[in-house]
NUBA-775258 format. One line per field, with one value per atom (N, C-alpha, C): residue number from 1; x, y, z. Coordinates in pm, 1 decimal, always signed. Layout:
BEGIN
n	NUM_...
east	X_...
north	Y_...
up	Z_...
//
This chain:
BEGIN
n	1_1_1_2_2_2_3_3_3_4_4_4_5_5_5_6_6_6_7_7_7_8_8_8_9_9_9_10_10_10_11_11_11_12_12_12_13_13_13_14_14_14_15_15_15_16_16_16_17_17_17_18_18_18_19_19_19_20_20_20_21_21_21_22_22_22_23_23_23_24_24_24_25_25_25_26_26_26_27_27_27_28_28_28_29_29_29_30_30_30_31_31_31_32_32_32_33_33_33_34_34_34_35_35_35_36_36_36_37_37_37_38_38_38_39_39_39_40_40_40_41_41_41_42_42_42_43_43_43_44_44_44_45_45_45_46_46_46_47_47_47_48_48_48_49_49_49_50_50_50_51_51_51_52_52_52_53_53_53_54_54_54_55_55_55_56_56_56_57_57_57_58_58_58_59_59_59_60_60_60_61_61_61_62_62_62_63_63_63_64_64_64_65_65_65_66_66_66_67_67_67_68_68_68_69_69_69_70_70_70_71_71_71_72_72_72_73_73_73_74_74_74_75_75_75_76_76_76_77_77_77_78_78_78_79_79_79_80_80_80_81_81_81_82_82_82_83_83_83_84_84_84_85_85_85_86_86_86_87_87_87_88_88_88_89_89_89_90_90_90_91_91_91_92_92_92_93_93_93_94_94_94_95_95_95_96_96_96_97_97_97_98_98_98_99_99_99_100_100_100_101_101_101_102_102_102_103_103_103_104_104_104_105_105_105_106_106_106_107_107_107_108_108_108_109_109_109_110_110_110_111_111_111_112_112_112_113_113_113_114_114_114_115_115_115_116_116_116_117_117_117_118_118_118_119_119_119_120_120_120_121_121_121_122_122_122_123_123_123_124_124_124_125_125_125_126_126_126_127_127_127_128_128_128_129_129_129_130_130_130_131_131_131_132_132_132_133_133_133_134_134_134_135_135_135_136_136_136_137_137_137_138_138_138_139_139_139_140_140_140_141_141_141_142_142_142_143_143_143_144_144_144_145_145_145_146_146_146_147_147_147_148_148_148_149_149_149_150_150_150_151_151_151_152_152_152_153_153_153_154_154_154_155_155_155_156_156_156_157_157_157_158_158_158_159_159_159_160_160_160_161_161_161_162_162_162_163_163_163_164_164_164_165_165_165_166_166_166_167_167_167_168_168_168_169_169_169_170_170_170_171_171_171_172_172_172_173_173_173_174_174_174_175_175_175_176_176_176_177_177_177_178_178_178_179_179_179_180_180_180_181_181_181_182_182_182_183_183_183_184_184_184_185_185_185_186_186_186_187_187_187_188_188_188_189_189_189_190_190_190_191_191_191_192_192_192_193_193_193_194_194_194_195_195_195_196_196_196_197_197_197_198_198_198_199_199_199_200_200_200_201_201_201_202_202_202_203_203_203_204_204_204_205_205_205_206_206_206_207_207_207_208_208_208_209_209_209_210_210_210_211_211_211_212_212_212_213_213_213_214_214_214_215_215_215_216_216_216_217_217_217_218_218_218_219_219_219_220_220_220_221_221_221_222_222_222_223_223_223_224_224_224
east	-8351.6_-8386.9_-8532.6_-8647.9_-8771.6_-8771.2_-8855.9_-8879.3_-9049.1_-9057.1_-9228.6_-9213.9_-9339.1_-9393.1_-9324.2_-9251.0_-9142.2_-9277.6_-9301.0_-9349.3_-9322.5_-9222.9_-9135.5_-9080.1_-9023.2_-8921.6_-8783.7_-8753.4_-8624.5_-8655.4_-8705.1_-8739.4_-8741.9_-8810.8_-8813.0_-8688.3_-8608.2_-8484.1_-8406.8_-8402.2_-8325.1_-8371.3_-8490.7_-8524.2_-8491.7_-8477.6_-8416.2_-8283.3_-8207.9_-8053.9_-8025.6_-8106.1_-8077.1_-8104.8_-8247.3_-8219.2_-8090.3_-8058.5_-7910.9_-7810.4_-7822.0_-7669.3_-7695.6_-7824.2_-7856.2_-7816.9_-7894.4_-7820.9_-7639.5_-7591.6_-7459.3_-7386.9_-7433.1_-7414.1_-7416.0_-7511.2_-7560.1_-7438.8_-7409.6_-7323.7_-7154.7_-7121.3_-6991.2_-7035.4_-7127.7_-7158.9_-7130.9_-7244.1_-7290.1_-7286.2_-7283.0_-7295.8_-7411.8_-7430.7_-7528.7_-7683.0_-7652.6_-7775.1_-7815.9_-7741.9_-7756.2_-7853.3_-7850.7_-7919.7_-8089.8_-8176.9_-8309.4_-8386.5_-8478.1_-8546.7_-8625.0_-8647.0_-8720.0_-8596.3_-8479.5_-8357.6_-8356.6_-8328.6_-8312.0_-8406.6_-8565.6_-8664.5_-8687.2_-8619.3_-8588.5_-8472.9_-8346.2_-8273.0_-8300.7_-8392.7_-8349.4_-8479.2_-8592.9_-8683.1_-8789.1_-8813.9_-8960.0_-9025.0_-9158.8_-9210.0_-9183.3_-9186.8_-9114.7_-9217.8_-9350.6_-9442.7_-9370.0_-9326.5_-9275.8_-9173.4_-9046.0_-8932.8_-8978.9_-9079.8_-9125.6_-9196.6_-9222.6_-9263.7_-9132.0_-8989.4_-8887.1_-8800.5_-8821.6_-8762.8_-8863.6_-8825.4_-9009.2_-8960.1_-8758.5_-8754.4_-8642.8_-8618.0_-8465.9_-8342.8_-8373.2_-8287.4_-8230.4_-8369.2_-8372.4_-8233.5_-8264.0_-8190.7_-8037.0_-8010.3_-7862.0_-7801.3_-7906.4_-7868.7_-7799.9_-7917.8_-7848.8_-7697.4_-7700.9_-7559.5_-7436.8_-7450.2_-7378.8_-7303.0_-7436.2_-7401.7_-7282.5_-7345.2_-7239.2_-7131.3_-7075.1_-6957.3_-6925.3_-6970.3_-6839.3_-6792.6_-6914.4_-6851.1_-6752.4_-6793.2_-6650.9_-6491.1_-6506.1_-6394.9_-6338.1_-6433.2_-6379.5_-6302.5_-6356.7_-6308.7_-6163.4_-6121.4_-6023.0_-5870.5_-5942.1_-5854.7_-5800.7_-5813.0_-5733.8_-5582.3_-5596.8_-5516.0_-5388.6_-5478.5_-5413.2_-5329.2_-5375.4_-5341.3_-5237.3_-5238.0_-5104.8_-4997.5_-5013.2_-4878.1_-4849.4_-4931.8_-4894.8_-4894.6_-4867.4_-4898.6_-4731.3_-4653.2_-4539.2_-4535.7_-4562.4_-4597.8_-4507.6_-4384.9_-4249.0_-4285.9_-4376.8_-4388.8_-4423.4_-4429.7_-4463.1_-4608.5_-4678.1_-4825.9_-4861.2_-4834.5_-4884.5_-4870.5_-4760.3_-4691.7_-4787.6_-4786.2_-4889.8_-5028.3_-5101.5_-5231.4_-5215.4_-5059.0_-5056.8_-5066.8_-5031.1_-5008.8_-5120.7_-5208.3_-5340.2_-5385.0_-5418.5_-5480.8_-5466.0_-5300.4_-5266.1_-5344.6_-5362.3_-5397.3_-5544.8_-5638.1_-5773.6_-5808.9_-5721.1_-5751.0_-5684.4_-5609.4_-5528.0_-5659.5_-5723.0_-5766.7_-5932.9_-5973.6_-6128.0_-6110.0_-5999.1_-5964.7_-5985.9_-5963.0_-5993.2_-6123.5_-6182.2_-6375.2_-6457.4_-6455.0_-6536.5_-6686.8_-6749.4_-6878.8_-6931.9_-6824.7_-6820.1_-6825.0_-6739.0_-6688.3_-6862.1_-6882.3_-7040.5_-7137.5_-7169.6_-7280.6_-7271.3_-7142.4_-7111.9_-7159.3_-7102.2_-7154.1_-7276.0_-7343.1_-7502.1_-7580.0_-7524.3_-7592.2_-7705.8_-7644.2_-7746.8_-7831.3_-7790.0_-7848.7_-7949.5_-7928.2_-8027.5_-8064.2_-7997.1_-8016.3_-8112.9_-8107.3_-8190.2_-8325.6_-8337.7_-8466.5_-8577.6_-8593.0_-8689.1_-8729.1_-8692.9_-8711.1_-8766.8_-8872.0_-8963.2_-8852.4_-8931.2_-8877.2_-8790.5_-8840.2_-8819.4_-8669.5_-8701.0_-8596.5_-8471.4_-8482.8_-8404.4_-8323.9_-8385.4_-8342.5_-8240.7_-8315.7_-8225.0_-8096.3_-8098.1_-7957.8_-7898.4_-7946.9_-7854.3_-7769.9_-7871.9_-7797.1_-7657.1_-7697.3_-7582.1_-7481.7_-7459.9_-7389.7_-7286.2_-7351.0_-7314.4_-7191.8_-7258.4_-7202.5_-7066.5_-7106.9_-6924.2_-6891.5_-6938.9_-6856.5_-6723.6_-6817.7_-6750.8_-6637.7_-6685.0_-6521.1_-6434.0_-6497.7_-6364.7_-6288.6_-6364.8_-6328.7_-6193.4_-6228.4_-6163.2_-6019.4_-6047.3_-5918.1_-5819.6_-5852.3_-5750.4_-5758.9_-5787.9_-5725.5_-5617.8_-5637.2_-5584.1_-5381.5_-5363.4_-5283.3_-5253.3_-5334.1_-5322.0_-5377.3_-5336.7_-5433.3_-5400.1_-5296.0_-5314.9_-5511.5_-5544.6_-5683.9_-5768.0_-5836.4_-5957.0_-6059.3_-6149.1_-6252.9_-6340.9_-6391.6_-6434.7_-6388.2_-6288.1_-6210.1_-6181.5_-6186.4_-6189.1_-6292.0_-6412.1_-6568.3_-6565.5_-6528.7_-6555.9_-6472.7_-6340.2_-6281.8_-6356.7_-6411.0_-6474.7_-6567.4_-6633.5_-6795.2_-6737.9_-6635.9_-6591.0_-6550.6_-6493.5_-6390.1_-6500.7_-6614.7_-6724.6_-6788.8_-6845.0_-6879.5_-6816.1_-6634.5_-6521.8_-6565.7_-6536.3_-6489.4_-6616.5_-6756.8_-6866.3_-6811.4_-6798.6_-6844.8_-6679.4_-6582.6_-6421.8_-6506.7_-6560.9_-6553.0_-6711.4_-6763.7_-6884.1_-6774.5_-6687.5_-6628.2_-6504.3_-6515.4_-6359.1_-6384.6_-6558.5_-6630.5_-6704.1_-6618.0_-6702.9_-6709.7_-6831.2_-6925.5_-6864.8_-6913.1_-6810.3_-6783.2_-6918.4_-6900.1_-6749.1_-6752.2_-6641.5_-6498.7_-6551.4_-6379.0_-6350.2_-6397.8_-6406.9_-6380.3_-6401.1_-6375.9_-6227.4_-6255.4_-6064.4_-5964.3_-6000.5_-5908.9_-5846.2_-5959.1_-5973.5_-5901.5_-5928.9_-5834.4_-5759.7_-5627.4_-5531.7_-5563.6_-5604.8_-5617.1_-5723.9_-5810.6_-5938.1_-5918.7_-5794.4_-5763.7_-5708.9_-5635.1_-5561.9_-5714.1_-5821.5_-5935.0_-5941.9_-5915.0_-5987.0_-5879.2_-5991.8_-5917.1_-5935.7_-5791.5_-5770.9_-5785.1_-5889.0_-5980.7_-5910.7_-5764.9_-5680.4_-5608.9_-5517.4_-5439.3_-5549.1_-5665.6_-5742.5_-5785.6_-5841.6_-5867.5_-5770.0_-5659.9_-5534.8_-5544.5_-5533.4_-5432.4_-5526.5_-5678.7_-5766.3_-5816.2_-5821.0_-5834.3_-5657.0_-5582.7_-5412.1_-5412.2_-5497.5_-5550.4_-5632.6_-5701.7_-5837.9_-5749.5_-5708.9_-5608.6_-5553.4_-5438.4_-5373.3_-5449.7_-5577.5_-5628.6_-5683.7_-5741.7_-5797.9_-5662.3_-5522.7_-5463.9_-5376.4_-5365.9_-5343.2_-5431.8_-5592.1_-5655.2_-5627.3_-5608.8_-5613.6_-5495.7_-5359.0_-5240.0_-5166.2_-5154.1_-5062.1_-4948.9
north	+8529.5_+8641.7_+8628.5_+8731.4_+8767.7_+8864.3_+8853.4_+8941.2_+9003.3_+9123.6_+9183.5_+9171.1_+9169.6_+9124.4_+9255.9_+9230.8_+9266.2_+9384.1_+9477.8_+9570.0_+9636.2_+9681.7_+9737.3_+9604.7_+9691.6_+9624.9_+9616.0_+9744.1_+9715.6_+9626.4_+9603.9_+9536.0_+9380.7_+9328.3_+9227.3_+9175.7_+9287.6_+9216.5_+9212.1_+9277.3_+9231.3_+9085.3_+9125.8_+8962.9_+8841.2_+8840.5_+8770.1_+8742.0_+8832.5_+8847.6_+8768.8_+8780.8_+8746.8_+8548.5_+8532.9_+8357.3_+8315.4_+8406.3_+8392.5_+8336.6_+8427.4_+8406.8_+8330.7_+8281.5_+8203.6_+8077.4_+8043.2_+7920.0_+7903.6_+8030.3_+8005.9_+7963.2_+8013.0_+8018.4_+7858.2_+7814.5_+7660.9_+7589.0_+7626.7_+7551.8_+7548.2_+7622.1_+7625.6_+7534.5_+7498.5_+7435.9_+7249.7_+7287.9_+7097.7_+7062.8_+6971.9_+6913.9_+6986.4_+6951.5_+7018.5_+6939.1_+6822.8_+6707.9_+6716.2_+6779.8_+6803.2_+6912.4_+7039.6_+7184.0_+7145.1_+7120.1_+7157.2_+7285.5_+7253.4_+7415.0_+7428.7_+7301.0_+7355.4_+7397.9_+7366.6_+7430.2_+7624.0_+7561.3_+7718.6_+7827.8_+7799.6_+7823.6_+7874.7_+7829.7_+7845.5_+7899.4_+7891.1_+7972.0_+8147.7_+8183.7_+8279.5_+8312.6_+8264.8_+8314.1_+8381.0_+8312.1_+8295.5_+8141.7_+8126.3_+8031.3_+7951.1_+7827.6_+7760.0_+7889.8_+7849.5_+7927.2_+8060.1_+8141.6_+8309.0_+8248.1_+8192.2_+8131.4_+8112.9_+8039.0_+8011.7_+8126.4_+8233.8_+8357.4_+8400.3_+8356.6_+8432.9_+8362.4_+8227.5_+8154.6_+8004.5_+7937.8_+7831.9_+7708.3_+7658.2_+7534.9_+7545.3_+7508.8_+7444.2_+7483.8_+7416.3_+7396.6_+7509.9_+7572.4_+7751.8_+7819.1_+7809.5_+7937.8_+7858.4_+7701.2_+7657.6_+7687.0_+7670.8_+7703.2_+7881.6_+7958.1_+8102.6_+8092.1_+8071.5_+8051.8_+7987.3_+7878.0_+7824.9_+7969.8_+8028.2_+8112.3_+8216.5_+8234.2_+8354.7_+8276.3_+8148.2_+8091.1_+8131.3_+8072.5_+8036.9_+8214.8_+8288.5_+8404.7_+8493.0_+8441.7_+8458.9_+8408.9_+8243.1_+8179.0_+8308.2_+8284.6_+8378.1_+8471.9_+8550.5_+8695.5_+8646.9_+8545.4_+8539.3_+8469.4_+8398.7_+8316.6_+8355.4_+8513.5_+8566.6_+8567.4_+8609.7_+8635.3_+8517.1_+8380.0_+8282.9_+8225.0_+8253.1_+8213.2_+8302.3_+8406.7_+8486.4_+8460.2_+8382.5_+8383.5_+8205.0_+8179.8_+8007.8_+7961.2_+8072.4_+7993.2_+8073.0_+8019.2_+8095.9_+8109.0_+8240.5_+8277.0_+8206.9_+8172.2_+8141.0_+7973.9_+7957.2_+7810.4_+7754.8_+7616.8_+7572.2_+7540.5_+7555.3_+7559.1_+7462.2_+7308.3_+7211.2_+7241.9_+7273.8_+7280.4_+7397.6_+7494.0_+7586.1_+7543.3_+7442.5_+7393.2_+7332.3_+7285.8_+7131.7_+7284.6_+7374.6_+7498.7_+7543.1_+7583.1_+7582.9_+7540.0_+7382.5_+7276.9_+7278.4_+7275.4_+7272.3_+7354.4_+7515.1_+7600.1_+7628.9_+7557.0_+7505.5_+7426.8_+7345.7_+7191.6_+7265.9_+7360.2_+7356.9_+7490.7_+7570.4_+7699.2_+7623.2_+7526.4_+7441.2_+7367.9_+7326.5_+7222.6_+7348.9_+7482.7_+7568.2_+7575.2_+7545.7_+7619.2_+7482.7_+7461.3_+7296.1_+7309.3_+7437.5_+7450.8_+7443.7_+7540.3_+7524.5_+7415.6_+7350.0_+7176.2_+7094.0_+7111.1_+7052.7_+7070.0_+7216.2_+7257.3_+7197.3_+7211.3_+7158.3_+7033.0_+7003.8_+6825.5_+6762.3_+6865.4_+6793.5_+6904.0_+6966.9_+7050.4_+6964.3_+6860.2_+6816.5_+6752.0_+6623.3_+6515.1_+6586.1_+6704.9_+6753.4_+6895.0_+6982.8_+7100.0_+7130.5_+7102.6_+7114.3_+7043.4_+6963.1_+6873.6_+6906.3_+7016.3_+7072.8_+7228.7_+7238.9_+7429.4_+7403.3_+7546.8_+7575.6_+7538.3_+7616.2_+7596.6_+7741.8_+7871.5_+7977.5_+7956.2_+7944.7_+7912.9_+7819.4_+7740.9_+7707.5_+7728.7_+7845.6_+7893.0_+8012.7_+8079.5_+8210.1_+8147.0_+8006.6_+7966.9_+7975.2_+7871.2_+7857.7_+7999.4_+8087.7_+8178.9_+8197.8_+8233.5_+8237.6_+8178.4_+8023.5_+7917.3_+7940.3_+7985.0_+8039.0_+8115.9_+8227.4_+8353.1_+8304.0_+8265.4_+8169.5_+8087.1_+8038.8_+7951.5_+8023.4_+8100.0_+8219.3_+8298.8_+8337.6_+8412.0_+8306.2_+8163.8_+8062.8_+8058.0_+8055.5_+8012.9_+8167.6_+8282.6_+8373.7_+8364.3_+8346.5_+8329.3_+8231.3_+8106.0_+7998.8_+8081.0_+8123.7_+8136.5_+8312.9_+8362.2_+8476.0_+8391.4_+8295.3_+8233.9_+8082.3_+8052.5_+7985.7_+8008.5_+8100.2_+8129.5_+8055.3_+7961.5_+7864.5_+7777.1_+7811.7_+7743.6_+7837.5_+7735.6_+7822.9_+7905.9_+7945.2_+8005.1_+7888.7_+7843.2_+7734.4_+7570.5_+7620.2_+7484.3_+7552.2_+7661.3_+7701.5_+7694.8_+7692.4_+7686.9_+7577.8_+7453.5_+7282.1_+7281.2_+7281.8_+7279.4_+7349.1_+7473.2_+7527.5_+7442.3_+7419.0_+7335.1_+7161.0_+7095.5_+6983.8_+6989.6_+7111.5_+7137.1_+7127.5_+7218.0_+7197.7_+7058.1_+6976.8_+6867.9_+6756.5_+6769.5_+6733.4_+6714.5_+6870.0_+6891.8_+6843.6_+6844.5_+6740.5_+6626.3_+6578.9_+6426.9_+6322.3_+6438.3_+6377.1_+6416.0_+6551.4_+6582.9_+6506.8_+6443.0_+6314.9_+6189.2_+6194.0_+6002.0_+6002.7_+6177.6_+6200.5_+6189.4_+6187.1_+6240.0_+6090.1_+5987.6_+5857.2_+5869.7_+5764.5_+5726.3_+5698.2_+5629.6_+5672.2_+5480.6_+5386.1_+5270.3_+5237.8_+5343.4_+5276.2_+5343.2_+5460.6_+5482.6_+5324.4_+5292.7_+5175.2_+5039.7_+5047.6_+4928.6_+4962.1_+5085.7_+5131.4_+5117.6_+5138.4_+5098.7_+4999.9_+4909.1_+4720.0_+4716.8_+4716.3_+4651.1_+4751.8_+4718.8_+4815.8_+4797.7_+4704.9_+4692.5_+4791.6_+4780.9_+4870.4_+5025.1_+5090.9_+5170.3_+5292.3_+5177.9_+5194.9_+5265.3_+5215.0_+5320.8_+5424.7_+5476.0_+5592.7_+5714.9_+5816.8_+5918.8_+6040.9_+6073.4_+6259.3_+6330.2_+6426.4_+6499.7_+6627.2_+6645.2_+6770.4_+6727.9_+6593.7_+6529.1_+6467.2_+6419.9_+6363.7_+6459.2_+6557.7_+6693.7_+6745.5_+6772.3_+6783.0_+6705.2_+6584.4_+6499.9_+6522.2_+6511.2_+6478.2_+6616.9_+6718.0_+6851.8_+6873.7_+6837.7_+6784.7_+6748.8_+6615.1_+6496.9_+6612.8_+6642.4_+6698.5_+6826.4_+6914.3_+6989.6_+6995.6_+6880.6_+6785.0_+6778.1_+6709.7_+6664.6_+6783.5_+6929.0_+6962.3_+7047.7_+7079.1_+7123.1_+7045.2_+6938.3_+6793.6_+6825.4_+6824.7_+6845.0_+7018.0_+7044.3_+7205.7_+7234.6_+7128.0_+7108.5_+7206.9_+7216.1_+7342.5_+7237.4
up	-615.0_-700.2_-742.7_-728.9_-759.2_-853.9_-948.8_-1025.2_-1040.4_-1040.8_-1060.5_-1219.1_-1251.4_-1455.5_-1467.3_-1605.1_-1691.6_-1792.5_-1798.9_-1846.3_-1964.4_-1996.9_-2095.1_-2131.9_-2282.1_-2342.5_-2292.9_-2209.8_-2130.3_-2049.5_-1954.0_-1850.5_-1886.5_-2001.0_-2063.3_-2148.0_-2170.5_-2210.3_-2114.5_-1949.3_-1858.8_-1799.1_-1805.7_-1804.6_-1846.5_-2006.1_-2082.7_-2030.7_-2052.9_-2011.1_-1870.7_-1791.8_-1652.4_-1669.9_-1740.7_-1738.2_-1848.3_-1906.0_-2001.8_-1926.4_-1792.8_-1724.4_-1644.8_-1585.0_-1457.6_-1539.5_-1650.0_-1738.1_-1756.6_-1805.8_-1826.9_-1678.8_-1529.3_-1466.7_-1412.8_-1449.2_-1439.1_-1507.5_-1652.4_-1713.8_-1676.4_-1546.1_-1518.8_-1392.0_-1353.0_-1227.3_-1301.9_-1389.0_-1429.9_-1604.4_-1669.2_-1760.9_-1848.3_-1952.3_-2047.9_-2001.2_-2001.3_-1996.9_-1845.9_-1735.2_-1652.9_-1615.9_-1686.9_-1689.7_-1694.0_-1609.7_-1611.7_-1647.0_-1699.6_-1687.2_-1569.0_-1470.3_-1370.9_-1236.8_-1286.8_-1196.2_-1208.6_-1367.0_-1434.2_-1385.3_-1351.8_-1337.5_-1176.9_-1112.4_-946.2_-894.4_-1010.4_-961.9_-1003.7_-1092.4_-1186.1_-1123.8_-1025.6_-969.6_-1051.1_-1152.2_-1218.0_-1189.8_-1217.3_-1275.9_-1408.3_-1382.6_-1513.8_-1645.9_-1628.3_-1757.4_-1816.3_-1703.9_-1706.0_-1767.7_-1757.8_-1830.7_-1961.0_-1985.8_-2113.8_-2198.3_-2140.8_-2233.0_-2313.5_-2272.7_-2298.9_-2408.5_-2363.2_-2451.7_-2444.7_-2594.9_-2627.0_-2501.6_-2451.0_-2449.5_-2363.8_-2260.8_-2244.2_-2336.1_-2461.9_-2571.9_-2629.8_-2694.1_-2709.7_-2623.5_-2493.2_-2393.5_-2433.7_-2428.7_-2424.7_-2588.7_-2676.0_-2811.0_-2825.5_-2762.8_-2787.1_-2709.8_-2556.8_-2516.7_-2612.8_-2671.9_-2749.3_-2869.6_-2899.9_-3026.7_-2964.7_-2837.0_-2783.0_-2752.7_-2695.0_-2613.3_-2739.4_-2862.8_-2994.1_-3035.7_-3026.2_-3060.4_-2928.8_-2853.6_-2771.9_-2731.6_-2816.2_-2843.1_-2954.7_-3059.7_-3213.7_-3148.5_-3040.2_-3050.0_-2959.6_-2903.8_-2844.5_-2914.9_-3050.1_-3116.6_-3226.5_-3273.3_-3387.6_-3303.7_-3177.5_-3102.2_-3076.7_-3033.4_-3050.7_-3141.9_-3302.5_-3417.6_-3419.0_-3413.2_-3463.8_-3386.4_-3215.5_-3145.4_-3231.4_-3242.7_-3248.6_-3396.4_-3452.5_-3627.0_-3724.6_-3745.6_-3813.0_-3920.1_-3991.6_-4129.2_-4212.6_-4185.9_-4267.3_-4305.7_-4228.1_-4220.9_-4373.4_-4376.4_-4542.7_-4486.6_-4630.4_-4555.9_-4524.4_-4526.2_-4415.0_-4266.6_-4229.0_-4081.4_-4049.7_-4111.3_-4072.7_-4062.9_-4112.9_-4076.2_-3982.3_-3950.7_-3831.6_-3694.9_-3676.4_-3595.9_-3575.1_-3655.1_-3692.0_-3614.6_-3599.5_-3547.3_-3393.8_-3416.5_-3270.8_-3161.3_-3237.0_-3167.2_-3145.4_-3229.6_-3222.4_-3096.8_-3069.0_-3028.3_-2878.0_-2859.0_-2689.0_-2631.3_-2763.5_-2702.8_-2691.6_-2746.0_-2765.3_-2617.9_-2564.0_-2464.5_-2342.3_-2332.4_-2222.6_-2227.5_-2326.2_-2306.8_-2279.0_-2184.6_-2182.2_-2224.3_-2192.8_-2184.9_-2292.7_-2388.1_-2515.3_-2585.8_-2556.2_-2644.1_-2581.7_-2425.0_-2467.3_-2499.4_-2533.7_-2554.1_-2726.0_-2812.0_-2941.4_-2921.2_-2842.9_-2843.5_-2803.0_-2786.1_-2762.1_-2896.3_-2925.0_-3041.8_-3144.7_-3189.7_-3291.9_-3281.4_-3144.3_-3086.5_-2992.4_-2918.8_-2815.0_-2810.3_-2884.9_-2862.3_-2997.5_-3091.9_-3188.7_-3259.7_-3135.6_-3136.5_-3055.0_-3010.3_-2908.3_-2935.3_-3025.2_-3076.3_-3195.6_-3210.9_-3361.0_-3475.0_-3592.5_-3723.7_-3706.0_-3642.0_-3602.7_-3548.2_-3412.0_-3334.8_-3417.0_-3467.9_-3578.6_-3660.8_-3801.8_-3832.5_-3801.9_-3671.0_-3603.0_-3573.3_-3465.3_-3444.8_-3573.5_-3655.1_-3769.0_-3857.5_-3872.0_-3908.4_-3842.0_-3737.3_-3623.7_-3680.0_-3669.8_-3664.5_-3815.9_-3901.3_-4034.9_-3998.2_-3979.5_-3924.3_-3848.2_-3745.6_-3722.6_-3778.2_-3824.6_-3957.7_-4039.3_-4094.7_-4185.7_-4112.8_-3963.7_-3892.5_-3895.4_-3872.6_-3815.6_-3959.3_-4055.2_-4157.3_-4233.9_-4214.2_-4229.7_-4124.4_-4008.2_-3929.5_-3990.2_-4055.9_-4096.2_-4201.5_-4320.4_-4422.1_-4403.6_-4283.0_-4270.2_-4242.8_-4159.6_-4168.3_-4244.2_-4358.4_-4443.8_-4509.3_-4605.2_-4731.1_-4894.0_-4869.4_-4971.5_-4981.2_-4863.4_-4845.5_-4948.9_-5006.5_-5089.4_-4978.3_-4998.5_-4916.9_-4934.6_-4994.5_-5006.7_-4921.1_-4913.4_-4834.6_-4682.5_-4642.4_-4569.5_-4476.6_-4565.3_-4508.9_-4413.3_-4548.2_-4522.9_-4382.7_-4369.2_-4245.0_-4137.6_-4141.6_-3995.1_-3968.2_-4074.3_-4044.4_-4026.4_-4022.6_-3995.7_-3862.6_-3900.0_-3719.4_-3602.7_-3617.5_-3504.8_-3461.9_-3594.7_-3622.9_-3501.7_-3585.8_-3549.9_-3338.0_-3297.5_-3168.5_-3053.6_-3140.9_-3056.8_-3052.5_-3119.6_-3160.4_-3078.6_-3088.9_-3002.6_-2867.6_-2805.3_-2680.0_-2600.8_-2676.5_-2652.2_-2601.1_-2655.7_-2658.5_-2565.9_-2534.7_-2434.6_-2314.8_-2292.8_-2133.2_-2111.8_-2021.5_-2041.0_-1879.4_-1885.5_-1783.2_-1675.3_-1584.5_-1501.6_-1510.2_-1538.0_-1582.8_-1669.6_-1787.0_-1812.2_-1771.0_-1719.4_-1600.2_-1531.3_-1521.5_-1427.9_-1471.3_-1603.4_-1701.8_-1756.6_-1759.8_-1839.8_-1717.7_-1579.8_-1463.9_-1429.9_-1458.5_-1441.0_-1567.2_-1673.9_-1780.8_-1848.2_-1881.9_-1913.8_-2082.9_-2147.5_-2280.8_-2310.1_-2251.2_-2299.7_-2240.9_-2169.8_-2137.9_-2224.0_-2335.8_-2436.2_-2546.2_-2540.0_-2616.1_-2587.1_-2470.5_-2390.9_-2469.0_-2524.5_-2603.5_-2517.2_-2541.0_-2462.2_-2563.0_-2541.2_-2635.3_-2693.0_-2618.0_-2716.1_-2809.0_-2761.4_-2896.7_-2984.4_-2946.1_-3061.9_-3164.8_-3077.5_-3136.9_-3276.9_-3188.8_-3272.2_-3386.2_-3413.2_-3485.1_-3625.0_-3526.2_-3661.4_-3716.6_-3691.5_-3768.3_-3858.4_-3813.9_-3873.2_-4009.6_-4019.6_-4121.9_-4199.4_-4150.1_-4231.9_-4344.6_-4168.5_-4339.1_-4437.9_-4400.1_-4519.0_-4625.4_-4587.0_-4694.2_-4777.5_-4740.6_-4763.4_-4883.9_-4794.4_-4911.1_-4989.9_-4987.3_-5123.8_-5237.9_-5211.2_-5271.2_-5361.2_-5287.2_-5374.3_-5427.2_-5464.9_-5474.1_-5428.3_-5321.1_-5229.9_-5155.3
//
């Protein structure tokens, strides 16, 4: 794909749009840490520089993607919650349902779970103060839907406690789906020894258990 200089503002936002998808396109292929911009840059048939009129970094283009995967999880998981969450339930079991249904519908979006998981360590260390802030808004912004969906089926949750859980839950689903994706060194160490095999965590029940915990705690605290 070639492109002639982007003239208009339409033209320049198809532009935009197009290294959008050549990246997302990248990210169903390879790993996050994997994605170059001088790949990105050759498949999407600009010059790395022309890439860089559109967006400042690498980071930039995987950060906006991120904003859209999660708002496209959102738009798929009101859906989820209502088949998998039973109103009748007592409201723990309903956070444990909750969870469940976090942790099986987070386990379909891999791209998702890594782009979360390189978010703080790599995606936000290479962009302005600008670029920054815009994600973050974003990141808010789903905060607040995730946070409205659990209390729509657990509304013993404060809004306030509701917040803390979305913004744990993300935190949460990097930091399990970093320690779920090992090297291939220690595939290899967990093969050879069955004791150290016994570390190796599957990233939906871990997922699970510990957004589970977190609820608990969150409605103990609020005596529900």
């Amino acid at each position: 794909m070639t492109f002639q200089r982007a003239r208009s503002d339409e033209q320049r936002a198809i532009r935009r749009q197009a290294i959008l998808d050549t990246a997302a396109a990248m990210l169903a292929e390879m790993p996050v840490a994997q994605v170059s911009l001088n790949e990105l840059s050759r498949r999407v048939g600009l010059a790395k520089s022309n890439v860089l009129r559109y967006f400042e970094s690498r980071e930039a283009v995987l950060l906006e993607l991120l904003v859209v995967a999660w708002r496209d999880w959102l738009g798929e998981l009101a859906g989820a919650l209502a088949a998998g969450v039973d109103p009748a339930a007592p409201p723990v079991r309903r956070g444990d349902q909750v969870s469940a249904v976090l942790a099986d519908s987070l386990t379909a979006r891999p791209v998702l779970c890594d782009l979360i998981g390189a978010q703080a360590a790599v995606l936000e260390r290479n962009v302005s103060a600008q670029v920054a802030a815009q994600y973050k808004r974003s990141a808010v912004a789903n905060a607040v839907a995730l946070a409205g969906l659990v209390r729509e089926r657990v509304g013993e949750l404060s809004e306030l406690d509701a917040m803390r859980f979305a913004a744990v839950a993300a935190m949460v689903t990097g930091a399990v789906w970093t320690h779920a994706q090992p090297s291939a060194a220690m595939l290899t160490a967990y093969r050879e020894d069955p004791e150290l095999a016994a570390l190796r965590l599957d990233f939906t029940d871990t997922l699970r258990q510990t957004l589970a915990v977190l609820f608990s705690g969150l409605l103990a605290r609020s005596g529900s």
